[in-house]
PATIPA-723649 format. One line per 5 residues: number of its first residue (from 1); for each residue x, y, z of C-alpha. Coordinates in steps of 0.05 Angstrom, whole numbers, plus 32768, in hexadecimal, padded with zeros to 4 digits. Layout:
! residues N
NUM> X:Y:Z | ...
//
This chain:
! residues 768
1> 8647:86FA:86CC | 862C:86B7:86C1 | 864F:867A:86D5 | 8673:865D:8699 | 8656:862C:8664
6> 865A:85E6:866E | 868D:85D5:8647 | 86BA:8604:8666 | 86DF:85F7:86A3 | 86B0:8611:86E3
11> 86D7:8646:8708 | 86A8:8632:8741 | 86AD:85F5:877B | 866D:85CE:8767 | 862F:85E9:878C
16> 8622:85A2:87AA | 8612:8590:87E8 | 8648:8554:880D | 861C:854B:8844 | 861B:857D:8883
21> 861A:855A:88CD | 8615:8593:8905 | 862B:857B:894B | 863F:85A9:8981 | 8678:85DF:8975
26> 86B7:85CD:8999 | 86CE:85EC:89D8 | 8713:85DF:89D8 | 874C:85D7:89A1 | 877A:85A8:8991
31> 8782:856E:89C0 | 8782:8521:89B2 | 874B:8529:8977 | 8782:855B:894F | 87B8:8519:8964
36> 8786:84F0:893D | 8772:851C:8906 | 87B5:8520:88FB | 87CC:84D1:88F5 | 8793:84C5:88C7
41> 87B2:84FD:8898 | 87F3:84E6:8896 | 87E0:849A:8894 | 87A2:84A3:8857 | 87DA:84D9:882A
46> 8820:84B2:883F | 8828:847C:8866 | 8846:846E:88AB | 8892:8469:889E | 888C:84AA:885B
51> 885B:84D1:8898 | 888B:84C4:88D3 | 88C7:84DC:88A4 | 88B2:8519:889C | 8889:852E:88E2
56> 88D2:851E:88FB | 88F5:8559:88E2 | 88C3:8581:88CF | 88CB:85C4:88F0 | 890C:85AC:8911
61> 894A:85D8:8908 | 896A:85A6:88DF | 8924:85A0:88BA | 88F2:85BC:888F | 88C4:85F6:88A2
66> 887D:85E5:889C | 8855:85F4:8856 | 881E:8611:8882 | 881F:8652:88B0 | 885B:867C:88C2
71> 8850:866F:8910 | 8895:867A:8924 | 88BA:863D:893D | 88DF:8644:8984 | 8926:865F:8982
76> 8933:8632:89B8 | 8923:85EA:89BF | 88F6:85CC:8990 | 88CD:8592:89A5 | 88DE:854B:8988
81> 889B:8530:8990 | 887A:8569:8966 | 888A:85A4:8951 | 884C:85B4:8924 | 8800:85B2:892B
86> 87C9:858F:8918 | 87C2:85B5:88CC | 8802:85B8:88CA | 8805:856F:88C3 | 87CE:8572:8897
91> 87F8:859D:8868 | 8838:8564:886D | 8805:8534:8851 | 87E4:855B:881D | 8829:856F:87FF
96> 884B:8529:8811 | 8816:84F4:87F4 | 882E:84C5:87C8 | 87FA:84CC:879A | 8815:84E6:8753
101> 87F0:84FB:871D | 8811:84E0:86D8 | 8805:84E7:8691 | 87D8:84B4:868E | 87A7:84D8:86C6
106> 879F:851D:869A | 879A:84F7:8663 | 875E:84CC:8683 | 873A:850E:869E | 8729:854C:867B
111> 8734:8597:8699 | 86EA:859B:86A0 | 86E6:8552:86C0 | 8713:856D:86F8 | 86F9:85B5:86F9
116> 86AE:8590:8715 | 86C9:8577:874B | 86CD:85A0:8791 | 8710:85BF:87A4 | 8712:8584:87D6
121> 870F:8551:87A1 | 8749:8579:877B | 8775:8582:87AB | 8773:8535:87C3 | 878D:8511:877B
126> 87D3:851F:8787 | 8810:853A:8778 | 8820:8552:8730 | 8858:851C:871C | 8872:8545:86D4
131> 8867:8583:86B0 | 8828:8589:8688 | 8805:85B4:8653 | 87CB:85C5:863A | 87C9:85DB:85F3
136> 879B:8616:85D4 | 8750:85F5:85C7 | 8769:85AF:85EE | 873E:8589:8620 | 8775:8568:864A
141> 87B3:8577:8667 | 87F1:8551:8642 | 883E:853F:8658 | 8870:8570:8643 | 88BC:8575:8647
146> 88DA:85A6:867D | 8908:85C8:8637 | 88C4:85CA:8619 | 88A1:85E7:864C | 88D0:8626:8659
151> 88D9:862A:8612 | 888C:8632:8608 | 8886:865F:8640 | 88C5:8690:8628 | 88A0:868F:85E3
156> 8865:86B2:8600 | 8893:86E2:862F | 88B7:86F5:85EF | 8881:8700:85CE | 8865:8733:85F8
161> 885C:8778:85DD | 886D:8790:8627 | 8895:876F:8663 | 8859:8791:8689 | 8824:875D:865F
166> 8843:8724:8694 | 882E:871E:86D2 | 8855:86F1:8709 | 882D:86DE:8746 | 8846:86C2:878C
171> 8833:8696:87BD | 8846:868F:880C | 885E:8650:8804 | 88A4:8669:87D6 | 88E4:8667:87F4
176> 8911:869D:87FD | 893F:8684:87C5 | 8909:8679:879B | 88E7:86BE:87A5 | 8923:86EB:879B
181> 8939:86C9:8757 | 88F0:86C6:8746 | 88E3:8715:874C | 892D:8729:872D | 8912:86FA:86F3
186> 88DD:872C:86EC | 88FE:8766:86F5 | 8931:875B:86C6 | 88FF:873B:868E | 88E7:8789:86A3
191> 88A8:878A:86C4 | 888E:8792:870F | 8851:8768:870E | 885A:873E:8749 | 881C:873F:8769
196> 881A:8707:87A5 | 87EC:86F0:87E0 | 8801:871E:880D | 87D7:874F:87E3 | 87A5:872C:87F9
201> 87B1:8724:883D | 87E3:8744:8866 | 87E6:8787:8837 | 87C1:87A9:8864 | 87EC:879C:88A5
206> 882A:87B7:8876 | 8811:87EC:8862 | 87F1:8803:88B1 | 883F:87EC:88D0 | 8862:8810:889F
211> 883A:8857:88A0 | 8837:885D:88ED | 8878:8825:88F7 | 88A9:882B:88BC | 88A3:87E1:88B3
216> 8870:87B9:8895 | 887F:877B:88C9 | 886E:8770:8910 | 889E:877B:8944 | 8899:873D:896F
221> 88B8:8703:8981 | 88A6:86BB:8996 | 88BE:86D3:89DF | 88A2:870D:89E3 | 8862:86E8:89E7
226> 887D:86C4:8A2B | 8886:870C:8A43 | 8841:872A:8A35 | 8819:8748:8A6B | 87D9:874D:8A37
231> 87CE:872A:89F0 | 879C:8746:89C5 | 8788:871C:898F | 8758:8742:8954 | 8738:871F:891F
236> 8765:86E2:891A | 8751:8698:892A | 878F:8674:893C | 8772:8635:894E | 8769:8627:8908
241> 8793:8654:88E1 | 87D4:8653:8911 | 87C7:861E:8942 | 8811:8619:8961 | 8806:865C:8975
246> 87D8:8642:89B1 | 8813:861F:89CC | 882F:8663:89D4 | 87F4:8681:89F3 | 87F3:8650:8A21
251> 8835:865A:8A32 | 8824:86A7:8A3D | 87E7:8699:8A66 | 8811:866B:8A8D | 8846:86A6:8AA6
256> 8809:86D2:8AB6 | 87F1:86EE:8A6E | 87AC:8711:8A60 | 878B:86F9:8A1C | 8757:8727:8A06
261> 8730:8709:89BF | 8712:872A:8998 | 86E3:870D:895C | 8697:8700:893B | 86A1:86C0:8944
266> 86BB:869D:8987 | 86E3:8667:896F | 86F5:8632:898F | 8747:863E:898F | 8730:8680:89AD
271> 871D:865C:89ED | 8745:861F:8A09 | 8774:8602:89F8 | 877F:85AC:89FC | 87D7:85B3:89F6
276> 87DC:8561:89E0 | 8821:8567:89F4 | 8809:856B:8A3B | 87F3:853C:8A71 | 87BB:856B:8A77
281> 87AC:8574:8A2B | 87B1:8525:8A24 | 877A:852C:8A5D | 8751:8554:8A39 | 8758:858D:8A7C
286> 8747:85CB:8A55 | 8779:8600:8A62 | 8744:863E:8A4E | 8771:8678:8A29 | 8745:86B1:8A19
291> 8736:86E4:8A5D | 8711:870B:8A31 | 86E6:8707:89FD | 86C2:873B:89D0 | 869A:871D:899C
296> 86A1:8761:896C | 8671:8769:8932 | 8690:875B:88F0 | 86BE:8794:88ED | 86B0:87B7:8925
301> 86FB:87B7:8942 | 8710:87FD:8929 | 86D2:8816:895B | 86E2:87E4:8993 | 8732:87FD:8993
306> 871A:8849:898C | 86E8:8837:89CB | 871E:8818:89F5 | 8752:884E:89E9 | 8725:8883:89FC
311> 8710:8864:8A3D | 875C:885F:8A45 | 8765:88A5:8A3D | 8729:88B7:8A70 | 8758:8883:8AA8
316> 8797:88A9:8A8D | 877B:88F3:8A9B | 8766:88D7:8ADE | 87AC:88C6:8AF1 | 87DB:88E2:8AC4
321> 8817:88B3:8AB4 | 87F4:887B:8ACB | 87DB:8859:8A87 | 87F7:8875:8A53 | 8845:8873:8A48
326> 8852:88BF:8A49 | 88A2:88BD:8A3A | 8897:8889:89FF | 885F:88B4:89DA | 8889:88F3:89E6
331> 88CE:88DA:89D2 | 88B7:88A8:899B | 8873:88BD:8979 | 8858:88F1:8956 | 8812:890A:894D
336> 87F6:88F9:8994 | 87D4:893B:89AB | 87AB:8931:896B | 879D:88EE:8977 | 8785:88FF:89B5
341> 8754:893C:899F | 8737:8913:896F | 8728:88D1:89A2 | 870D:8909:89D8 | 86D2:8914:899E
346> 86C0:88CA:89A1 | 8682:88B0:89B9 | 8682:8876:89E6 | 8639:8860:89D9 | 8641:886A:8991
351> 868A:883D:898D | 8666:880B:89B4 | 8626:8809:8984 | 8653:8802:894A | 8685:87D0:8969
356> 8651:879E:8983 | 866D:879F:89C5 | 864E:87B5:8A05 | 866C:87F4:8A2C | 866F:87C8:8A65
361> 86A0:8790:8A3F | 86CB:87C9:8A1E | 86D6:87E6:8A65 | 86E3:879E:8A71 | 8717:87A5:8A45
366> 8737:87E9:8A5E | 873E:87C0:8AA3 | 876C:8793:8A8B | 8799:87C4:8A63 | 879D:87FF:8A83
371> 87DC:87EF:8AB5 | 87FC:87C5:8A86 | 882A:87D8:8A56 | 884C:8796:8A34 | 880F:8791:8A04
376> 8813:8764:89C6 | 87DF:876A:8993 | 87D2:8730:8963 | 87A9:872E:8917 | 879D:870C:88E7
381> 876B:8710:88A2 | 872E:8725:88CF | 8746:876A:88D7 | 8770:876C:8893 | 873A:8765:885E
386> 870D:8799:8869 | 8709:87DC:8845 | 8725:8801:8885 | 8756:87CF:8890 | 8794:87FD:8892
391> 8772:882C:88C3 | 8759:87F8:88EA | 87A0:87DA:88F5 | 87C1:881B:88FD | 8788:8822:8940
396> 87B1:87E9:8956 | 87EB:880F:8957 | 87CB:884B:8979 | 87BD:881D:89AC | 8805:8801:89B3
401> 8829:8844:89A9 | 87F5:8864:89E2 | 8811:881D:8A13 | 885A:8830:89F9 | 884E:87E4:89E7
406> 8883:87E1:89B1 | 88C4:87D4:89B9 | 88CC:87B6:89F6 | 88CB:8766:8A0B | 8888:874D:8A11
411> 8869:8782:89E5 | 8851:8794:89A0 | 8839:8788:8959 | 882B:8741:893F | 8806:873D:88FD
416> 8800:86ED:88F7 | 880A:86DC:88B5 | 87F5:86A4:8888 | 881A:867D:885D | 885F:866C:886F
421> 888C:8695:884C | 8862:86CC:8832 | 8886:8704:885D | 88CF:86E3:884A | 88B1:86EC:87FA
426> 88A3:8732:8808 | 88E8:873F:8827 | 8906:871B:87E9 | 88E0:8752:87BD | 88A7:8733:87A9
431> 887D:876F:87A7 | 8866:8799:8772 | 8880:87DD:878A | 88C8:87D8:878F | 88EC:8813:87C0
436> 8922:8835:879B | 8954:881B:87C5 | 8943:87CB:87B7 | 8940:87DF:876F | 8987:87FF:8778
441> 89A2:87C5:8797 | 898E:879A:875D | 89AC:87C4:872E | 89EA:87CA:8750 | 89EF:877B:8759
446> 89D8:876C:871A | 89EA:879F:86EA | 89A5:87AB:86D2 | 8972:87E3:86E3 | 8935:87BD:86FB
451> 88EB:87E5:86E6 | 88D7:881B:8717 | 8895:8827:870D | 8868:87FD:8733 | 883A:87BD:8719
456> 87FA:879B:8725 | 87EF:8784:8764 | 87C2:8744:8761 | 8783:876F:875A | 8798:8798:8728
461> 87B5:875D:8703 | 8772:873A:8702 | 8755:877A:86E0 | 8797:877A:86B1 | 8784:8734:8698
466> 873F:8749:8695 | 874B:8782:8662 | 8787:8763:863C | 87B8:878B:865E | 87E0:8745:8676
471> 87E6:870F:8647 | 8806:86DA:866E | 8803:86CA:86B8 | 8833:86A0:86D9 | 882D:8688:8725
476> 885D:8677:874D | 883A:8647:877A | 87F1:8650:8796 | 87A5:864B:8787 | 879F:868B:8762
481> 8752:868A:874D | 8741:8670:8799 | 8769:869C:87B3 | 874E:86D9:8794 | 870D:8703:8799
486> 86CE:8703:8762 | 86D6:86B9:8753 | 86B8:86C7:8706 | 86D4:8701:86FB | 871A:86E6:8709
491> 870D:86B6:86DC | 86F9:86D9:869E | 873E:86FD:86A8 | 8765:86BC:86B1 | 8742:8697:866F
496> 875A:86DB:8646 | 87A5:86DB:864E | 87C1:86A9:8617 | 87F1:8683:8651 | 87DF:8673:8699
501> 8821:8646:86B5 | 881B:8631:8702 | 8859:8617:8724 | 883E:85E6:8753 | 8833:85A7:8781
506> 87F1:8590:8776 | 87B2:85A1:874C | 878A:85D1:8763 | 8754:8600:8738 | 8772:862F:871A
511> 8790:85FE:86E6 | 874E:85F7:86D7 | 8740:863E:86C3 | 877A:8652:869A | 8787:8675:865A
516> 8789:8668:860C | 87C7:8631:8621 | 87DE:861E:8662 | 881D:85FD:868C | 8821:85D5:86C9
521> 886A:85CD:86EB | 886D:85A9:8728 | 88A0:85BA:8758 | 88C1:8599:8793 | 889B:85AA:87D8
526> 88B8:85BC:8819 | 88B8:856E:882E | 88E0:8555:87F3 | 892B:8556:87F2 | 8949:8581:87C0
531> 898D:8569:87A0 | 89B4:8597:877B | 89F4:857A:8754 | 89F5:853C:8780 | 89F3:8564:87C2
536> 89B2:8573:87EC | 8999:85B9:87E8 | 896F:85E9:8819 | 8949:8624:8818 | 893C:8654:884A
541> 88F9:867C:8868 | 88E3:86B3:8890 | 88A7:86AB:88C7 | 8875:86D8:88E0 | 88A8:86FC:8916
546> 88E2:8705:88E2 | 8911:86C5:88E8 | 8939:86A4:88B0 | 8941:865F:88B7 | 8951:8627:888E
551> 8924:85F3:886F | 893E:85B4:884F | 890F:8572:8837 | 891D:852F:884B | 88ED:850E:8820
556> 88FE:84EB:87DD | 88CC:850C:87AD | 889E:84DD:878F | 88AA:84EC:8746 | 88F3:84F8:8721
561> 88D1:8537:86F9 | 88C8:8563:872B | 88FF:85A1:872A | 8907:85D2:8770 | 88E7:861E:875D
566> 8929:863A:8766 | 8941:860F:872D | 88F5:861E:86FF | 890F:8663:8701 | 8952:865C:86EC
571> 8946:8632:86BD | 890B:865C:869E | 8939:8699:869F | 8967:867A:8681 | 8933:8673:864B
576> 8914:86AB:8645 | 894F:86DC:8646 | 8984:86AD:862F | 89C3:86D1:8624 | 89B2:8715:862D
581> 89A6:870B:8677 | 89D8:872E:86A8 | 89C6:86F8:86D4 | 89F3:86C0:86E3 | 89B2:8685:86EC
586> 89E5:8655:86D8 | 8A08:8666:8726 | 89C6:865B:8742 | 89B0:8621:871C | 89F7:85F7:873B
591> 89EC:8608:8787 | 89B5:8636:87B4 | 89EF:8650:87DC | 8A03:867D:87A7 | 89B8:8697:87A6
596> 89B9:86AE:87E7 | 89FD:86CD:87D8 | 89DE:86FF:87B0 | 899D:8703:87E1 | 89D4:871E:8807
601> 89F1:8748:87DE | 89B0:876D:87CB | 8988:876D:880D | 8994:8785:8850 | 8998:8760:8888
606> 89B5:871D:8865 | 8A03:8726:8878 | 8A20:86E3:887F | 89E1:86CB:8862 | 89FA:8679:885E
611> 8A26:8680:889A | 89EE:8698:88CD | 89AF:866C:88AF | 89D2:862B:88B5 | 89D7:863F:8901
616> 89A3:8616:8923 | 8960:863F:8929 | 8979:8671:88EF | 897B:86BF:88FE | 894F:86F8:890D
621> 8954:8731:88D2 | 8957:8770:88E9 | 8913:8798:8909 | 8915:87D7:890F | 88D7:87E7:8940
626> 88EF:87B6:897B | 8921:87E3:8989 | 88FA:8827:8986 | 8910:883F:8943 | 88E2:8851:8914
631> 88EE:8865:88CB | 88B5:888A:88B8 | 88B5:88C9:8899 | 88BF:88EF:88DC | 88EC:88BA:88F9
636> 88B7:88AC:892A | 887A:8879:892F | 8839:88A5:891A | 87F7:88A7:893F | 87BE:889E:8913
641> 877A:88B6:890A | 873E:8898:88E8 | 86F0:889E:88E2 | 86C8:8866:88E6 | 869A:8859:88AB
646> 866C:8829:88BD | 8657:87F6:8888 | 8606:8809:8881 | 85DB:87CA:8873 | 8596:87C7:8866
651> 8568:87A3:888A | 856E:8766:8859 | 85B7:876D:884D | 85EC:874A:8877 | 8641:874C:887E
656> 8660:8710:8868 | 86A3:86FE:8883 | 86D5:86CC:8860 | 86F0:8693:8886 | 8714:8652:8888
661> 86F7:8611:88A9 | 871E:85E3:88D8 | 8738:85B6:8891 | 8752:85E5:8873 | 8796:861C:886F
666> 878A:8642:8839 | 8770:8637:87FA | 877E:85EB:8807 | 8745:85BC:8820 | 8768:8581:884B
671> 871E:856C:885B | 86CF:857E:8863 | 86CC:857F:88AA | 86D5:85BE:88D4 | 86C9:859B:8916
676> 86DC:85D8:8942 | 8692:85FA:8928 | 8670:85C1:8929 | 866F:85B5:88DE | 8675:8572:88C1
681> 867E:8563:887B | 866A:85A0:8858 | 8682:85DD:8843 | 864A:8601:881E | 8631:8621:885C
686> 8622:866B:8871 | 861E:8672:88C4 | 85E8:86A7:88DF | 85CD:86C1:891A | 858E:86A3:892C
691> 8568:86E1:8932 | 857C:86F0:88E1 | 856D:86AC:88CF | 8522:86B8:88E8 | 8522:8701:88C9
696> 852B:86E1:8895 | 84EA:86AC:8894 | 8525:867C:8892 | 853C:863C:88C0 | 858A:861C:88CD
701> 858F:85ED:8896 | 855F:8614:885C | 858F:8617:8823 | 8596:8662:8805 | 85BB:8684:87CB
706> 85E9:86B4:87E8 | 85F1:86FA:87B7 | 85F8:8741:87AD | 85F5:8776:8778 | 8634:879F:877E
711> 8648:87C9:873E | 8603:87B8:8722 | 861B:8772:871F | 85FE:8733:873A | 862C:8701:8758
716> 860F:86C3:8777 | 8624:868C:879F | 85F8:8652:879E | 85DB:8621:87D0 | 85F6:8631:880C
721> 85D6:8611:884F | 85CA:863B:888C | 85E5:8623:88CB | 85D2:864B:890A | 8613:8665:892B
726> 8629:8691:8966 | 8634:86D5:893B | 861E:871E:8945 | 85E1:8736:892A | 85E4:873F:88D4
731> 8622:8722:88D0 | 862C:86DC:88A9 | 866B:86B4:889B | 867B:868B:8866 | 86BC:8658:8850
736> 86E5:866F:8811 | 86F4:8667:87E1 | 86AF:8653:87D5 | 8691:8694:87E6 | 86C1:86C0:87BD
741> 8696:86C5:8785 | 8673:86F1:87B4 | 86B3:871D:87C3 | 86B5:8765:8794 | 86EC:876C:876E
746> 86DE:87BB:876C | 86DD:87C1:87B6 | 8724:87C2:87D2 | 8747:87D9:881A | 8758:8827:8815
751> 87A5:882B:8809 | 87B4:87D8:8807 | 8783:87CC:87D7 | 8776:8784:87F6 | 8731:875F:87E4
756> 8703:876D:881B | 86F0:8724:882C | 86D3:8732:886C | 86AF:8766:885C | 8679:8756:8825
761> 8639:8769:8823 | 8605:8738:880D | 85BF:8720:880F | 85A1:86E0:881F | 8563:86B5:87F2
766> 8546:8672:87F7 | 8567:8651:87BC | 8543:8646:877E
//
């Protein structure tokens, strides 16, 4: 697949270089530098008195939740001074900026124009001030009426020879509201193809909780970290990706809390921890955080977890009773004494080999667990996107269930996710396999029978678009071609559906790449207020550890054309199925309480729905697995066993993991810098181990072409400049979205069928 002509829009960030400075990676997070990182955000995007507006509630109980992560917030007090992070802040200000983008801007650059520059560049003009459309064979992007708009859109729904031709994506950032009228949109237009990001993502944890668990979330709260005799955090780097989460491990460490990390790469918020809420953050007095740290190959944690539990077991027959928790594994698991048979086979030498990690740090390890029993085990993306993600998660849960670490304070599961609403989305049935009983509810509230038969998730859509199976793609928020794997061949499927339409903020590129005509609607953000029939609205979210709360702007938006996603949906219902809809969007169009009426009505766990989330701090939904009940198929949670398959590489071949630098949630670039590394204004870089880089005849700063051959097919990411790094032996990383070119669409996690980002296999040339 070569990269487009020049005249078409490049699916690609530009392979030029900004203009690398290395200095010294970073010891310690946060801290007065994230204070002033911060302020120069806010004060460059919206001013003092707009910036100081919104810091001031957001977060706040009589706020809005943060665009960002879903860190949960405190149920208690919340503090005044800040409740939010560095990127947090960084998110206010991208989303906040009073830069618009009006008619006269599209009309002065072309698709292409904007589709040269770097995703930085994008995501810096502004926000999208009015709806806009780009006609079949047209250059530019012109104004277009809201009526116009939906009318356009229903016109190519209708037109469908299928429901089932439509596909209607999801992002994290959606609101509850939002989420559950945009999925019973699409299931009563008829079709299940609501593929989101947390098939990219989190899949894999939901799919691992709710085969050994019964439920596809974690079972922790904010306190039960404050309880924790041991936190183990896997493949997860919250100093970047969830940075209020150090306050919290602070906090843990403080009442007497192990940390064991484990990770390729030891980053920074791994290791200490600058709180600048402190007298002894302002004083730069580096609190460390991590006890323990076991710098796994790239993974290597399935072999690691299967190494410590055995040792376990060895302490556990030496003693009997005195490591594992006997009367949890006999009165609430299933499958243990074949669990057991199957780790007695294992092979410490060989786990260690395979793992990266010495027998002597693993035992390390088995030290600090094995009287302990209020365990909590923390991931994130480093142990999700791999192609034995599920099994490697449900080895967490061996681990936990062996402890009896779930279900009691202090202990258990805590998949961190991303974006801030994307397990609230899920809850609101955004998901492309409906359960029976969520499509029974519908029909029994609504008085239609929704489709049964599953749809696409968001790999399977890309290869529906690709072979003309789905005509139009509609996204409901998000960066769709960043986001996904096999940059090129995303894009050939996007450019053959004849109507892309993203509901969003800002430009980002997948307007760029879009199909035979194409619609922009910008929506309201978090920040903005949202007036509904003369009285302020608010929309509610879940977080990471299962709270609703509410979320209500206190920002004036900066253009008068901007409509909430609640209302885009209702309004393109409205539309599109006109009177033959048994749904009453009218109701929902005049106030959100009546949305979350039917939320109620449909979905367990919402009683009183508008009576308990305008309590301060919102509610906790129901959890099954913190109090010891699990709903799996035998009613109890299920050992699991799995055989490692380790990835083979050649001598010249290497692992390439995914990540995020410091400027950056996301798909979003707030900036070039990631300052924790040691990386300065650049982003095309690949980090390698020294002793590769000189296998390799090569030197830190050569510039390479970064490729591989999978399916017979030659992807290539080009100019890329090597930057010595701290990282196990033949394994690289790399920033996305830049690098997903490189990611195979055709290789997938067994079961969750989630791109394997940090697991790609690639080879490494001086660039031509």
């Amino acid at each position: 697949m070569e990269e487009e002509k020049k005249d078409i829009p490049a699916a690609e960030n530009p392979n030029r270089f900004t203009g690398l400075t290395l200095v010294k990676p970073k010891t310690v997070a946060a801290g007065i530098p994230a204070v002033i990182e911060s302020a120069s955000h806010i004060l460059s995007e919206m001013g003092v008195t707009r910036g100081l507006k919104a810091l001031n509630k957001l977060n706040q109980k009589d706020g809005y939740d943060c665009p960002g992560c879903a860190w949960p917030d405190p149920d208690d007090d919340r503090s005044r001074i800040a409740e939010y992070c560095e990127n947090g802040v960084k998110a206010i200000a991208e989303e906040a900026t009073t830069k618009t983008l009006t008619a006269d801007f599209f009309a002065a650059h072309s698709v292409a124009e904007l589709a040269s520059l770097n995703d930085y560049e994008i995501g810096k003009k502004g926000r999208v001030a009015q709806p806009v459309y780009l006609p079949k064979g047209s250059t530019h992007y012109q104004p277009i009426s809201w009526e116009v708009a939906f009318q356009k859109i229903a016109t190519h729904l209708n037109a469908l020879s299928s429901p089932d031709e439509a596909i209607f994506y999801t992002s994290g950032r959606t609101s509850n509201e939002a989420a559950f009228l945009y999925q019973l949109f699409a299931r009563e237009f008829g079709t299940n193809n609501l593929p989101d990001c947390s098939n990219m993502c989190h899949e894999s944890s939901g799919v691992a909780l709710t085969e050994s668990l019964g439920i596809g979330k974690g079972s922790v709260t904010l306190e039960d970290f404050y309880k924790a005799e041991v936190i183990i955090i896997l493949g997860q780097n919250p100093g970047t990706n969830h940075p209020r989460m150090l306050s919290a491990l602070q906090k843990a460490k403080e009442n007497g809390c192990v940390i064991i990390s484990v990770n390729p790469l030891k980053e920074t918020g791994l290791i200490g921890f600058n709180n600048p809420q402190t007298i002894k953050g302002v004083l730069g007095i580096k609190p460390s955080l991590t006890d323990l740290f076991l710098q796994v190959k790239i993974n290597g944690d399935m072999a690691l977890l299967k190494a410590i539990e055995m040792l376990l077991l060895q302490e556990e027959e030496k003693n009997p009773g005195s490591v594992f928790d006997n009367e949890f594994i006999s009165s609430h698991t299933t499958g243990y004494d074949e669990f057991i048979s199957h780790l007695k086979k294992q092979n410490l030498n060989e786990l260690s080999e395979q793992c990266g990690i010495s027998s002597a740090e693993i035992k390390q390890a088995v030290e600090m667990l094995k009287h302990k029993k209020k365990i909590i085990a923390c991931w994130a993306m480093g142990l999700t996107q791999h192609k034995n993600a599920v099994d490697s998660i449900k080895e967490i849960v061996n681990l936990l269930l062996l402890k009896g670490s779930i279900g009691k304070p202090g202990a258990g599961t805590c998949p961190v996710r991303g974006h801030s609403n994307v397990q609230g989305d899920r809850t609101m049935g955004i998901y492309e396999k409906p359960s029976a009983k969520f499509c029974d509810a519908i029909q029994k509230v609504f008085g239609f029978d929704p489709p049964r038969k599953p749809g696409y998730d968001t790999v399977e859509s890309i290869y529906a678009m690709n072979n003309g199976s789905a005509k139009v793609f509609f996204a409901m928020g998000g960066n769709f071609l960043s986001a996904t794997p096999d940059t090129l061949f995303t894009a050939e499927a996007l450019r053959k559906t004849k109507l892309t339409v993203h509901v969003s903020t800002k430009l980002n590129r997948s307007h760029f790449v879009h199909g035979e005509e194409a619609i922009i609607l910008p929506c309201l953000a978090r920040s903005d207020k949202d007036v509904v029939n003369g009285e302020e609205q608010f929309v509610t979210t879940e977080n990471s550890m299962g709270v609703i709360q509410s979320s209500k702007g206190n920002l004036n938006p900066v253009s008068e054309n901007l409509l909430s996603e609640p209302v885009i949906v209702s309004r393109l219902a409205k539309a599109v199925m006109g009177h033959k809809s048994k749904v009453n969007w009218d109701n929902y169009l005049s106030h959100y309480d009546l949305i979350r009426d039917d939320i109620e009505k449909t979905i367990p766990g919402f009683s009183d729905y508008n009576k308990r989330v305008r309590k301060p701090g919102g509610f906790y939904l129901p959890n099954a697995s913190r109090d010891k009940t699990f709903t799996t198929l035998t009613g109890k949670a299920q050992f699991n066993i799995s055989e490692i398959h380790p990835v083979k590489l050649a001598p010249n071949e290497f692992l390439m993991m995914t990540i995020r630098s410091h400027d950056q949630f996301n798909t979003t670039i707030y900036g070039l810098n990631d300052r924790y590394r040691g990386v300065l204004n650049e982003r095309r870089v690949i980090f390698m181990n020294a002793k590769d880089i000189a296998k390799q005849n090569l030197k830190a700063g050569d510039v390479v072409d970064i490729f591989n051959c999978e399916g017979g097919i030659e992807r290539i990411a080009h100019k890329f400049i090597v930057v010595e790094y701290n990282i196990p032996e033949q394994c690289t990383a790399t920033y996305f979205p830049e690098t997903n070119v490189l990611v195979p669409i055709n290789i997938t996690a067994d079961k969750s069928n989630t791109p394997v980002s940090k697991s790609v296999i690639i080879k490494i040339r001086a660039a031509g």
